[in-house]
Biopython code that builds the backbone (N, CA, C, O; Angstrom):
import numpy as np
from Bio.PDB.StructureBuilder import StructureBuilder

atoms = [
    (1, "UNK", "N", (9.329, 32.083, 9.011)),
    (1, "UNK", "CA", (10.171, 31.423, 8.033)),
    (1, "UNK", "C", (10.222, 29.930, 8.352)),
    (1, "UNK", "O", (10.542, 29.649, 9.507)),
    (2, "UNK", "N", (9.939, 28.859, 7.450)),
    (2, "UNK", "CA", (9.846, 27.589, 7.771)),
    (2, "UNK", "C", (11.417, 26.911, 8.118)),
    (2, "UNK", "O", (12.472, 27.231, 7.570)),
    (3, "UNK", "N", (11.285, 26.221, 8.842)),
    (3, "UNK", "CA", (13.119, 25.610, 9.332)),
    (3, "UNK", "C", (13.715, 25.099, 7.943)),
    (3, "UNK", "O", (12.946, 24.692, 7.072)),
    (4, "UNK", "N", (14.783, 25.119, 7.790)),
    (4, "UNK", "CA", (15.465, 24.483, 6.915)),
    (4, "UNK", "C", (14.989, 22.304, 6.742)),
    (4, "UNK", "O", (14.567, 21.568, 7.634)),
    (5, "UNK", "N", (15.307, 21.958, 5.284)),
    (5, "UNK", "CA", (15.306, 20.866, 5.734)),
    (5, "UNK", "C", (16.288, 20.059, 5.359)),
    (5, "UNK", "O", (16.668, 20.517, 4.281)),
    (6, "UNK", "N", (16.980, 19.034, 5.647)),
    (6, "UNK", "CA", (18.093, 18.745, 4.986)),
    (6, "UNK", "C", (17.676, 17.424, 4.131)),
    (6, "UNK", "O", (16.753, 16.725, 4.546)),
    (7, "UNK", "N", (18.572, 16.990, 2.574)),
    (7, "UNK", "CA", (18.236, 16.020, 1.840)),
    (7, "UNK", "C", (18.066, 14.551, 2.105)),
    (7, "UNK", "O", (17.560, 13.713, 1.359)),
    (8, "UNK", "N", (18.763, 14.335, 3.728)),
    (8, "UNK", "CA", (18.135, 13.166, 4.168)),
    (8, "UNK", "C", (16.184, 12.924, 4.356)),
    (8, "UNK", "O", (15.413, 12.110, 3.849)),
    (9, "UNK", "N", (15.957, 14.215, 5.446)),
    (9, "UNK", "CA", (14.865, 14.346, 5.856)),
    (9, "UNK", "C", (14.065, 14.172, 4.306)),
    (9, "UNK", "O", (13.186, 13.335, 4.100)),
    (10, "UNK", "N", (14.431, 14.872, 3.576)),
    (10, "UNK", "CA", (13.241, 14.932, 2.042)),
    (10, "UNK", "C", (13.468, 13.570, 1.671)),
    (10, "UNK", "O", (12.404, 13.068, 1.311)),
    (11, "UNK", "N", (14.805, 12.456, 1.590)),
    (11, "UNK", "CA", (14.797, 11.198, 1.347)),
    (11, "UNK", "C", (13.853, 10.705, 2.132)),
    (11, "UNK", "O", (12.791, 10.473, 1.554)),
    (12, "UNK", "N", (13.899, 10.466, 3.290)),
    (12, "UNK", "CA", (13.091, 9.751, 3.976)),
    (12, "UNK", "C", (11.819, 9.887, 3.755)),
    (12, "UNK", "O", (11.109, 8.888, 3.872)),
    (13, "UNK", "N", (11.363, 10.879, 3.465)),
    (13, "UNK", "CA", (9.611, 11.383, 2.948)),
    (13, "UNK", "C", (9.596, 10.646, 2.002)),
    (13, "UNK", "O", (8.619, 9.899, 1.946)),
    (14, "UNK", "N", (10.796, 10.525, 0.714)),
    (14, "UNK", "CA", (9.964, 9.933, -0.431)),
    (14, "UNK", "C", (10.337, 7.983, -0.251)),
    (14, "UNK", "O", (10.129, 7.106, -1.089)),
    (15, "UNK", "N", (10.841, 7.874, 0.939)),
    (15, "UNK", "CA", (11.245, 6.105, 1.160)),
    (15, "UNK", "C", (9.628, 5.469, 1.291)),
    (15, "UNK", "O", (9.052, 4.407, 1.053)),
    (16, "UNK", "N", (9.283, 6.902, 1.856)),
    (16, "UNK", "CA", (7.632, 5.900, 1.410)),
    (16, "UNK", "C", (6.817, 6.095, 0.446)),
    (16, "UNK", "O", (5.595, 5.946, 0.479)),
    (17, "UNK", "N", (7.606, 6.505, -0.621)),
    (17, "UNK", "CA", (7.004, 6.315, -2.290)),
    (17, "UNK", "C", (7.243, 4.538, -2.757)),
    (17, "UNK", "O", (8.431, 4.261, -2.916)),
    (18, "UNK", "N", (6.688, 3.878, -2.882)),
    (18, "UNK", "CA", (6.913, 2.568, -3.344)),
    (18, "UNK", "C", (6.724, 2.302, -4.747)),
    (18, "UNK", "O", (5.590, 2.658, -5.064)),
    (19, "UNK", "N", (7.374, 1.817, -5.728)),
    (19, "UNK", "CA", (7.410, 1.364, -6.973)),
    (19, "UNK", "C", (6.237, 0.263, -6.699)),
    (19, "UNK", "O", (6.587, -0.644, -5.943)),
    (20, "UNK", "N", (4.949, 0.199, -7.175)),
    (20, "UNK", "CA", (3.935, -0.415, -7.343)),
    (20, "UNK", "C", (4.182, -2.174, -7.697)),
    (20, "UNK", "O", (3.589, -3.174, -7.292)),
    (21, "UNK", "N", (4.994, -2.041, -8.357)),
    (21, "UNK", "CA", (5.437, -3.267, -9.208)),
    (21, "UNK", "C", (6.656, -3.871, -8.575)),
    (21, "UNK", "O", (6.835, -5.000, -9.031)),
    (22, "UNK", "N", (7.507, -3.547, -7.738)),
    (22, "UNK", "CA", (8.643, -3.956, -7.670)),
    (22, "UNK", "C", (8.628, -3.912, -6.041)),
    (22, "UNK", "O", (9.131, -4.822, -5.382)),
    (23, "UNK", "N", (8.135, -3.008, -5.572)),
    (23, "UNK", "CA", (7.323, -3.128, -4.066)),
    (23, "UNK", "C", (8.949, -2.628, -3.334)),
    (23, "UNK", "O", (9.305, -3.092, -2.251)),
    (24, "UNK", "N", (9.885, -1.546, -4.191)),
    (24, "UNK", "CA", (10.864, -1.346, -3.176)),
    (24, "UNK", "C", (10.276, 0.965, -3.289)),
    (24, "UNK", "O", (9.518, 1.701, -3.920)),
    (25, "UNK", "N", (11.111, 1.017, -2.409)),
    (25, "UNK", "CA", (10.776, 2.596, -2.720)),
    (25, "UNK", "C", (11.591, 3.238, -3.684)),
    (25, "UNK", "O", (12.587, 2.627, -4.073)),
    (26, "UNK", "N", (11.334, 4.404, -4.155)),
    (26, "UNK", "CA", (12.185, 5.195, -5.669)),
    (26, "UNK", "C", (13.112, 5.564, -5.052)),
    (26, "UNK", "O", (13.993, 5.802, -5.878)),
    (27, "UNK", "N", (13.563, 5.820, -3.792)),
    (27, "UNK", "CA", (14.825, 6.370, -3.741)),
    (27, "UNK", "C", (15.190, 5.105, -3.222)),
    (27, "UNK", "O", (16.416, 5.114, -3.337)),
    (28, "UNK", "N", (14.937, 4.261, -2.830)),
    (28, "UNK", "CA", (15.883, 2.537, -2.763)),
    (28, "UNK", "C", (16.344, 2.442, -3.866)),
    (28, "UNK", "O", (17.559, 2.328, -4.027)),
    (29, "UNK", "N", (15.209, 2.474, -5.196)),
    (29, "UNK", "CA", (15.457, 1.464, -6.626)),
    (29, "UNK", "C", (16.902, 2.850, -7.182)),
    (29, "UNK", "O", (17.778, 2.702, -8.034)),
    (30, "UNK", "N", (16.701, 3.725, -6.546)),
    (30, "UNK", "CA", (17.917, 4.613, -7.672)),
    (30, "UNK", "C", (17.061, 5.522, -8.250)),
    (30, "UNK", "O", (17.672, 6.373, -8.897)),
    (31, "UNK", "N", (15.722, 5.661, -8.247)),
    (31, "UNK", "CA", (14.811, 6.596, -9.179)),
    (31, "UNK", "C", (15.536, 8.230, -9.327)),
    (31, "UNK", "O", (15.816, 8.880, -10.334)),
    (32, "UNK", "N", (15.685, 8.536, -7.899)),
    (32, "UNK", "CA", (15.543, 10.084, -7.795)),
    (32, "UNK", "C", (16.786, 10.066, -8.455)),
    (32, "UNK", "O", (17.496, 9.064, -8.547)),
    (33, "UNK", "N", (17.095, 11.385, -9.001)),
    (33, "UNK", "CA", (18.401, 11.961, -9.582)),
    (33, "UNK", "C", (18.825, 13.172, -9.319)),
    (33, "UNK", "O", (19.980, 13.455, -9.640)),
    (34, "UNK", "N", (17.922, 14.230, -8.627)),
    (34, "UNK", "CA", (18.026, 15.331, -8.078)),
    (34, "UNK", "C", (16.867, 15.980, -7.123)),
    (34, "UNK", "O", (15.739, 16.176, -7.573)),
    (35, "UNK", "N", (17.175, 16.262, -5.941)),
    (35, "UNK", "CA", (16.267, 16.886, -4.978)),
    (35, "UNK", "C", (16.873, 17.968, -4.698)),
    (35, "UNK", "O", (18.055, 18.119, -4.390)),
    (36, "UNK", "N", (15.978, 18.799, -4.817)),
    (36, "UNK", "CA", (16.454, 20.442, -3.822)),
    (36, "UNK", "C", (15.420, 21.310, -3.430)),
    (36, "UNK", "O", (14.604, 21.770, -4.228)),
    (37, "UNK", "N", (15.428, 21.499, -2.467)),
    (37, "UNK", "CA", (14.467, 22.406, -1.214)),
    (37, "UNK", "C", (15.216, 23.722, -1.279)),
    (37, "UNK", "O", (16.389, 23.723, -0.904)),
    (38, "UNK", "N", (14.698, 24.766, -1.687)),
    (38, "UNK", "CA", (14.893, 26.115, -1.290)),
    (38, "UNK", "C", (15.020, 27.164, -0.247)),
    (38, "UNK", "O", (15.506, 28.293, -0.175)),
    (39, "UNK", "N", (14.328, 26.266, 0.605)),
    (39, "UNK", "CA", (14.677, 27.009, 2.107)),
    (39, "UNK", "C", (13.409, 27.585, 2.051)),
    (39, "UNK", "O", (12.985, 27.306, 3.172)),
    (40, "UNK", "N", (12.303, 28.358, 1.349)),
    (40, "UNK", "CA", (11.238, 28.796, 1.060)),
    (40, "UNK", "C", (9.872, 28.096, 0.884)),
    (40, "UNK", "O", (8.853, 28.735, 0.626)),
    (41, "UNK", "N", (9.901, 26.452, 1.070)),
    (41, "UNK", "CA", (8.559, 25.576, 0.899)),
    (41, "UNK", "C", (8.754, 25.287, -0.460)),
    (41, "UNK", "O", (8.035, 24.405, -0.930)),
    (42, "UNK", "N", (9.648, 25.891, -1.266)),
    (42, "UNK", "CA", (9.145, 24.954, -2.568)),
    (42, "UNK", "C", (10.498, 24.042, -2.954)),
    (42, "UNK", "O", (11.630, 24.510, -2.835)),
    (43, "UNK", "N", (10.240, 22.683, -3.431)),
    (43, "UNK", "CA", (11.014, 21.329, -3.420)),
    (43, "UNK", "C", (11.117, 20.936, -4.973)),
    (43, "UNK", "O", (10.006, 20.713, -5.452)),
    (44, "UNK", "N", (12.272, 20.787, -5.951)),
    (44, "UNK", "CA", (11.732, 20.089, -7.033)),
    (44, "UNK", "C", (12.591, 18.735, -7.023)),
    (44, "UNK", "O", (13.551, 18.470, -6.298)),
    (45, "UNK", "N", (12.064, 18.039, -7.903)),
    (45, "UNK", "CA", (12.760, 16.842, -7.805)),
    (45, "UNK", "C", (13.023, 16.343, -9.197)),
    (45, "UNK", "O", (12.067, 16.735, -9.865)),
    (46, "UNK", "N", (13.726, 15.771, -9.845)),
    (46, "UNK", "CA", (13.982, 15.065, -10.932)),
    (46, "UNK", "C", (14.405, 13.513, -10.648)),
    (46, "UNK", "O", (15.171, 13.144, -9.757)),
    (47, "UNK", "N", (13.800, 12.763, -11.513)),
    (47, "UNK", "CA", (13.959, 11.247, -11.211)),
    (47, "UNK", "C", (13.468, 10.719, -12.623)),
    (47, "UNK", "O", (13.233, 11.475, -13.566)),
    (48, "UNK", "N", (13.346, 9.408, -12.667)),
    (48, "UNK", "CA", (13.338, 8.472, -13.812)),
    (48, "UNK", "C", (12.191, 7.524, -13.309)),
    (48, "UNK", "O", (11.633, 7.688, -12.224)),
    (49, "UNK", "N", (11.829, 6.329, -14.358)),
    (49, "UNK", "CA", (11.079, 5.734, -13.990)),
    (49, "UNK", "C", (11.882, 4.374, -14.613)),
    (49, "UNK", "O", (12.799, 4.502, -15.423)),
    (50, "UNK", "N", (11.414, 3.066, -14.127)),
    (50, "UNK", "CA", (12.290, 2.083, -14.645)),
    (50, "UNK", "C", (12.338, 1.824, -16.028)),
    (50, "UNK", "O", (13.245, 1.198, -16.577)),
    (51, "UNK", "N", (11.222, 2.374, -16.663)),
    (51, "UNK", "CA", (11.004, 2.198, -18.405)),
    (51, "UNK", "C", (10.314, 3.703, -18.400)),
    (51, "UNK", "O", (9.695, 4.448, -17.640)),
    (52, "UNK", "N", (10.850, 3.656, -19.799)),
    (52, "UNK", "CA", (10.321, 4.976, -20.417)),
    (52, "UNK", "C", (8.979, 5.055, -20.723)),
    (52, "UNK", "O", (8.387, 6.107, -20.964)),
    (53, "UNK", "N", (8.444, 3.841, -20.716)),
    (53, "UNK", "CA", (7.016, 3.253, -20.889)),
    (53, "UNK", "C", (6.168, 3.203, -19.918)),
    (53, "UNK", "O", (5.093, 2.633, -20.103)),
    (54, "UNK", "N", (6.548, 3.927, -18.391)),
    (54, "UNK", "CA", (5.773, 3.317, -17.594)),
    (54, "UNK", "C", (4.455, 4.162, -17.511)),
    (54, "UNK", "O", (4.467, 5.388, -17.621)),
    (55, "UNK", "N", (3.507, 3.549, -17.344)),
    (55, "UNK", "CA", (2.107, 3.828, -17.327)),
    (55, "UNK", "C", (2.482, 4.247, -15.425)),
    (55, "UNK", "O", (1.284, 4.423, -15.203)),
    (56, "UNK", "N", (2.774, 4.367, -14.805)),
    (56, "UNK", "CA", (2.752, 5.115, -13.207)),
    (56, "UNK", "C", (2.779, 6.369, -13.308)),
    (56, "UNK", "O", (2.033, 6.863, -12.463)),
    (57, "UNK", "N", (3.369, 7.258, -14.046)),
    (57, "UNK", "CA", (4.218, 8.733, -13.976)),
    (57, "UNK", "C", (2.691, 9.562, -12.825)),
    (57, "UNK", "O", (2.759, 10.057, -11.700)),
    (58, "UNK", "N", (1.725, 9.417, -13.578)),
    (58, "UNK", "CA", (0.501, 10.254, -12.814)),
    (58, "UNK", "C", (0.430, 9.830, -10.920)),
    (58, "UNK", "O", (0.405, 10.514, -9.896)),
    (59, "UNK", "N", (0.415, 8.208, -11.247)),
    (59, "UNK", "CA", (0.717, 7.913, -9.636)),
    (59, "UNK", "C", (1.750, 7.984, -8.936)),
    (59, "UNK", "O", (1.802, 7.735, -7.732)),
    (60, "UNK", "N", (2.678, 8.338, -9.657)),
    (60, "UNK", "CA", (4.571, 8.958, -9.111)),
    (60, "UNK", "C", (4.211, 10.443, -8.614)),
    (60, "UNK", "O", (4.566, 10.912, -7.533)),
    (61, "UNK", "N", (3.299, 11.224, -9.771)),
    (61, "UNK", "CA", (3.327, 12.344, -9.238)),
    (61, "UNK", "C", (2.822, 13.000, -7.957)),
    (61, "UNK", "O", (3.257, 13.875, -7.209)),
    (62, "UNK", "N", (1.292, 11.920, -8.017)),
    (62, "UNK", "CA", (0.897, 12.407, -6.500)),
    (62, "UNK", "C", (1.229, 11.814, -5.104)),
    (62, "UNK", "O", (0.929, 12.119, -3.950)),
    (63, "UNK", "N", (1.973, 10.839, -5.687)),
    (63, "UNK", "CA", (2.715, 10.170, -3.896)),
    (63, "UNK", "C", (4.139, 10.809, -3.781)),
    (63, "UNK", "O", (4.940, 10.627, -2.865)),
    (64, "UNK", "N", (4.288, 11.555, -4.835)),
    (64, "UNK", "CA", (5.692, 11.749, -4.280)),
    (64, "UNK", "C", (5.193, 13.517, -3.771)),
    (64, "UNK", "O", (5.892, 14.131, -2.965)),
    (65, "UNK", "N", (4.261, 13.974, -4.219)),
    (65, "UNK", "CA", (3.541, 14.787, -3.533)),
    (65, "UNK", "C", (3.156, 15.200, -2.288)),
    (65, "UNK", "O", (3.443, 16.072, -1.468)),
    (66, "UNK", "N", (2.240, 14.067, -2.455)),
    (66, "UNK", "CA", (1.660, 13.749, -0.995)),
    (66, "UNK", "C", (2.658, 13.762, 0.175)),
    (66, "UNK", "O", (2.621, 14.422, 1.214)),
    (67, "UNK", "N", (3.792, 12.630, -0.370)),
    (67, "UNK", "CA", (4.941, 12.735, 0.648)),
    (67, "UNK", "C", (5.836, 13.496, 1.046)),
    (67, "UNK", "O", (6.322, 13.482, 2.177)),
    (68, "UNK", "N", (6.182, 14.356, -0.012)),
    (68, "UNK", "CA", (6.553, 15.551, 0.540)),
    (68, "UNK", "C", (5.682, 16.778, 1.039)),
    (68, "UNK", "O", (6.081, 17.375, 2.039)),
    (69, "UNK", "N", (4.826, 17.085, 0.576)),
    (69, "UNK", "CA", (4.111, 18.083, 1.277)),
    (69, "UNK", "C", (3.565, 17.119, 3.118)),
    (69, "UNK", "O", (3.014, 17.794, 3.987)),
    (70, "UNK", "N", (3.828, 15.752, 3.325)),
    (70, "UNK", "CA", (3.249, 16.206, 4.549)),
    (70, "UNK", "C", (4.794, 15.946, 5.610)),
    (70, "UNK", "O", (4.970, 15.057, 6.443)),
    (71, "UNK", "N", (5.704, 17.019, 5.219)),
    (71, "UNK", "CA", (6.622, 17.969, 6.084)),
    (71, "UNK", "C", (6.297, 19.131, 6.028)),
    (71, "UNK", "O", (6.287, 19.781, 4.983)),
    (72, "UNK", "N", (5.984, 19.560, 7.143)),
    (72, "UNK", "CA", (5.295, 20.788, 7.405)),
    (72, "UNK", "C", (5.850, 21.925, 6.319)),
    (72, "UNK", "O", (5.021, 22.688, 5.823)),
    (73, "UNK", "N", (7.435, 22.050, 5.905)),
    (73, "UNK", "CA", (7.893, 23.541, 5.856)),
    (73, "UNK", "C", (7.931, 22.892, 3.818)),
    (73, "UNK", "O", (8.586, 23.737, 3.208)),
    (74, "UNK", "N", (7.549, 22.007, 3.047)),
    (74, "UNK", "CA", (7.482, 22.108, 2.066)),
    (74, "UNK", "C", (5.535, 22.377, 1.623)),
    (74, "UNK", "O", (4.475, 21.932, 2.062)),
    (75, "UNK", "N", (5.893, 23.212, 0.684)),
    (75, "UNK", "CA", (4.240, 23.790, 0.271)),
    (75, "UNK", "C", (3.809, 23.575, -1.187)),
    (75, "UNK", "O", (2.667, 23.454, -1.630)),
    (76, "UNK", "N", (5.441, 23.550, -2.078)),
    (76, "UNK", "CA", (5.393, 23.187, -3.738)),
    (76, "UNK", "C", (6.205, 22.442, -3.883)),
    (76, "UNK", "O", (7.400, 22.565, -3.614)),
    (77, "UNK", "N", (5.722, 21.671, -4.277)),
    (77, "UNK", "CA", (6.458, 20.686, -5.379)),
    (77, "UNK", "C", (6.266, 20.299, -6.880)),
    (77, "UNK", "O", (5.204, 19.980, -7.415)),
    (78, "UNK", "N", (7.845, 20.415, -7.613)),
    (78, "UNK", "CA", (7.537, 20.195, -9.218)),
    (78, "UNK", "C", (8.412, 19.505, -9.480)),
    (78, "UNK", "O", (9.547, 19.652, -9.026)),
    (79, "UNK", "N", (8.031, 18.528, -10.341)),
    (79, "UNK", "CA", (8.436, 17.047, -10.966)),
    (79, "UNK", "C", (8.720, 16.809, -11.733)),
    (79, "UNK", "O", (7.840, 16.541, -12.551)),
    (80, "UNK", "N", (9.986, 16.701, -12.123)),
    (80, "UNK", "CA", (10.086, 16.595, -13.910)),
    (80, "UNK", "C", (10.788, 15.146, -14.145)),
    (80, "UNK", "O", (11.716, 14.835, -13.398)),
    (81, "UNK", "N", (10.249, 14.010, -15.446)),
    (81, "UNK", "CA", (10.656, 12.916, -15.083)),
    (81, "UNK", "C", (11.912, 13.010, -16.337)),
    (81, "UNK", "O", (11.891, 13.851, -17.236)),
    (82, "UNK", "N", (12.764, 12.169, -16.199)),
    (82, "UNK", "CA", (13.888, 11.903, -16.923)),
    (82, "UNK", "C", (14.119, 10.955, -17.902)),
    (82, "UNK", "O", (13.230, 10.230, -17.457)),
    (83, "UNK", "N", (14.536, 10.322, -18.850)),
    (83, "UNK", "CA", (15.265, 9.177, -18.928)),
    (83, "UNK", "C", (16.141, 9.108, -19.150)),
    (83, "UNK", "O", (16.676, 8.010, -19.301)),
    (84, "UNK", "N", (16.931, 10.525, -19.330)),
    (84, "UNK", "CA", (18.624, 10.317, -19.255)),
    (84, "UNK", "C", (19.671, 10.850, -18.357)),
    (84, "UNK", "O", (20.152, 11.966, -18.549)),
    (85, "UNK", "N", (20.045, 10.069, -17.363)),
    (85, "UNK", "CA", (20.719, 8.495, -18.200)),
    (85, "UNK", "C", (19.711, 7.414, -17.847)),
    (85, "UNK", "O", (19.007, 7.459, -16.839)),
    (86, "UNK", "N", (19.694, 6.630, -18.573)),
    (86, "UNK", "CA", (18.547, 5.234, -18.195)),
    (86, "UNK", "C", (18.264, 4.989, -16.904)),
    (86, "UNK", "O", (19.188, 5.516, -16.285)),
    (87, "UNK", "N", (17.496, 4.478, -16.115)),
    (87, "UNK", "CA", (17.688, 3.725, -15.498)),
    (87, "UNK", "C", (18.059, 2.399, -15.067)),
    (87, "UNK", "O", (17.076, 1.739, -15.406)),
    (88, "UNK", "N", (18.844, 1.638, -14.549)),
    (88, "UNK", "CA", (19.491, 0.326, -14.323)),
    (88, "UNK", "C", (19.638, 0.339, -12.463)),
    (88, "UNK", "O", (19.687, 1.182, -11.567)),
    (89, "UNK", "N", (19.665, -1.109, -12.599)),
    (89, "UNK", "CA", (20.105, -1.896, -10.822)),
    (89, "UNK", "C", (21.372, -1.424, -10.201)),
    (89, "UNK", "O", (21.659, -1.405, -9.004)),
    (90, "UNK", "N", (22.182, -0.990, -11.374)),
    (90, "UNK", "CA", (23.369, 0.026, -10.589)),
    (90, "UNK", "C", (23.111, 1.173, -9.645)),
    (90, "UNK", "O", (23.889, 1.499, -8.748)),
    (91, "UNK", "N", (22.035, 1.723, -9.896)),
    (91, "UNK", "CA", (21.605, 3.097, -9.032)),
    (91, "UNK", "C", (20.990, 2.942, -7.722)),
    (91, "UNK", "O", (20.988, 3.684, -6.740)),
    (92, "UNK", "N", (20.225, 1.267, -8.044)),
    (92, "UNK", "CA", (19.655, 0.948, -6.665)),
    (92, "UNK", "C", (20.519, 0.739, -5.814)),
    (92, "UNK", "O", (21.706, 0.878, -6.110)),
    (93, "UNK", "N", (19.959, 0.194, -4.024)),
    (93, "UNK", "CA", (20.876, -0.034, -3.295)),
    (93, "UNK", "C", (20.783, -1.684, -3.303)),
    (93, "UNK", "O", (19.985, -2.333, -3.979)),
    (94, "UNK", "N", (21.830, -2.247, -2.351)),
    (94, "UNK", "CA", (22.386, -3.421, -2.651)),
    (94, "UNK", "C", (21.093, -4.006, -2.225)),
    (94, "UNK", "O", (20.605, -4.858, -2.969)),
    (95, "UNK", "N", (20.420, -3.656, -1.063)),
    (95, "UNK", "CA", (19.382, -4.375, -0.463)),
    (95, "UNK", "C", (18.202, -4.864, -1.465)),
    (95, "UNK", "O", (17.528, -5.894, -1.447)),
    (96, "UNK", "N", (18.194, -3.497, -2.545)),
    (96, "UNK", "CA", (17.094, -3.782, -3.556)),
    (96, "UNK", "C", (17.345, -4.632, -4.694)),
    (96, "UNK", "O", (16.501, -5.287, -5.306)),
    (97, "UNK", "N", (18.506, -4.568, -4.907)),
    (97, "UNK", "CA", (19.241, -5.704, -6.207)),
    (97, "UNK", "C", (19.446, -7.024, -5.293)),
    (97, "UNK", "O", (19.469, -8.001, -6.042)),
    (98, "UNK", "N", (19.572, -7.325, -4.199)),
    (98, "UNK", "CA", (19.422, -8.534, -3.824)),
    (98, "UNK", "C", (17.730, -9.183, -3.768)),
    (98, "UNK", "O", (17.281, -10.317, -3.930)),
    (99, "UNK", "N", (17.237, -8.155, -3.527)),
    (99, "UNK", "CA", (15.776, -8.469, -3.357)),
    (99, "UNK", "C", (15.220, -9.040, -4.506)),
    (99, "UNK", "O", (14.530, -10.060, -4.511)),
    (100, "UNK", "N", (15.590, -8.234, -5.673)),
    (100, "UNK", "CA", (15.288, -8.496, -7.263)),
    (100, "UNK", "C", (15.591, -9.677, -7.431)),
    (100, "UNK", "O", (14.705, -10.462, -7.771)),
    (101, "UNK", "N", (17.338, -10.261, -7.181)),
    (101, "UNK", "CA", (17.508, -10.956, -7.528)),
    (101, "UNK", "C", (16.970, -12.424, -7.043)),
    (101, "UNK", "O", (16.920, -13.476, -7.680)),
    (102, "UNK", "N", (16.580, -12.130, -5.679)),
    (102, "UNK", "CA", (15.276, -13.076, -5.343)),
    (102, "UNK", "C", (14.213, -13.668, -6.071)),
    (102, "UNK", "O", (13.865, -14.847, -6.028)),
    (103, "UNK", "N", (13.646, -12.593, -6.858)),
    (103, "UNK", "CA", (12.630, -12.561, -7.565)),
    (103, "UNK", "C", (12.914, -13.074, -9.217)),
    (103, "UNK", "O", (12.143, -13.065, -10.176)),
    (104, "UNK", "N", (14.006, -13.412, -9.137)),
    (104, "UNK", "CA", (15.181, -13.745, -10.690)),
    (104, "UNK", "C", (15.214, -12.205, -11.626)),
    (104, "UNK", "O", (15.367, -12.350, -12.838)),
    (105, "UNK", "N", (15.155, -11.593, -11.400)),
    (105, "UNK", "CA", (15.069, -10.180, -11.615)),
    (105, "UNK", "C", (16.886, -9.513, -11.678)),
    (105, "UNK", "O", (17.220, -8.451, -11.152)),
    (106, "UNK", "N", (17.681, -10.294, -12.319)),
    (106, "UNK", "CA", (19.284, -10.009, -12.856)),
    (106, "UNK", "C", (19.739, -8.914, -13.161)),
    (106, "UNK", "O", (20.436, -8.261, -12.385)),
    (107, "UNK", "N", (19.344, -8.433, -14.632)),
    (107, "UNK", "CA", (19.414, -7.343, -15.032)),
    (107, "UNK", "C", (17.887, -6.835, -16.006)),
    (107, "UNK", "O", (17.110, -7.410, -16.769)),
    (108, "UNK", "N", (18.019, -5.622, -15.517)),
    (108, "UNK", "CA", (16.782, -4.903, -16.541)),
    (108, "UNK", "C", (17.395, -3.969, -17.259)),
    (108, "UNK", "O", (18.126, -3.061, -16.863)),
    (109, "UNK", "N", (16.925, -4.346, -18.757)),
    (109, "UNK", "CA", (17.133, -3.688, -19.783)),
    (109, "UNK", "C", (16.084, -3.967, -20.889)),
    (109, "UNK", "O", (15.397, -4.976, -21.045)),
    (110, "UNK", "N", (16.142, -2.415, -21.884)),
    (110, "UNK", "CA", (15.341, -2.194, -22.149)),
    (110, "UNK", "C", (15.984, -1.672, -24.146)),
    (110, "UNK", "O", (15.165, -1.270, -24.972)),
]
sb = StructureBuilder()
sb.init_structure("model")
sb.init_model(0)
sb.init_chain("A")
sb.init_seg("    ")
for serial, (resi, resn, name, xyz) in enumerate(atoms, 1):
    if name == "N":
        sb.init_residue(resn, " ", resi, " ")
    sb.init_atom(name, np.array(xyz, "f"), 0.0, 1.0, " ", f" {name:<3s}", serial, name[0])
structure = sb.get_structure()
């Protein structure tokens, strides 16, 4: 029976999913909206993308893949993307809305 894993450990797998464009990770920017591990190897996740438009979803799917399957005790993963509720800089963390705002990056809306 594979060990349990807890929702930090599966965070941390996907901190090295990086938003291509924005260069922070999906669970920094606020992406994810639901993770759950079964105790059995299989993981699903629900999350958003910053626009409903984004041309990534295919490269979301296999890094967030990749990153979870390489913890040993997950074996499936299924992905379903969202857009409601929107996504916005409220969901991110402060580190990533300061970063943005570096970049003059205020508010995104769509």
């Amino acid at each position: 029976m594979p060990a349990s894993l807890t929702s930090e450990q599966l965070r941390a797998a996907l901190r090295t999913v990086l938003d291509p464009e924005l260069g922070f990770s999906i669970v920094d920017l606020g992406l994810v909206y639901a993770l759950d591990y079964d105790g059995a190897g299989n993981v699903h996740i629900l999350l958003t993308l910053t626009t409903p438009t984004c041309p990534l979803q295919d490269h979301f799917r296999q890094a967030i893949t990749t990153a979870l399957q390489s913890l040993p005790q997950v074996h499936n993963v299924a992905i379903d993307f969202t857009f409601t509720p929107r996504w916005n800089l409220e969901k991110a963390t402060a580190q990533v809305r300061e970063g943005l705002a570096l970049l003059g990056i205020g508010t995104l809306r769509w």
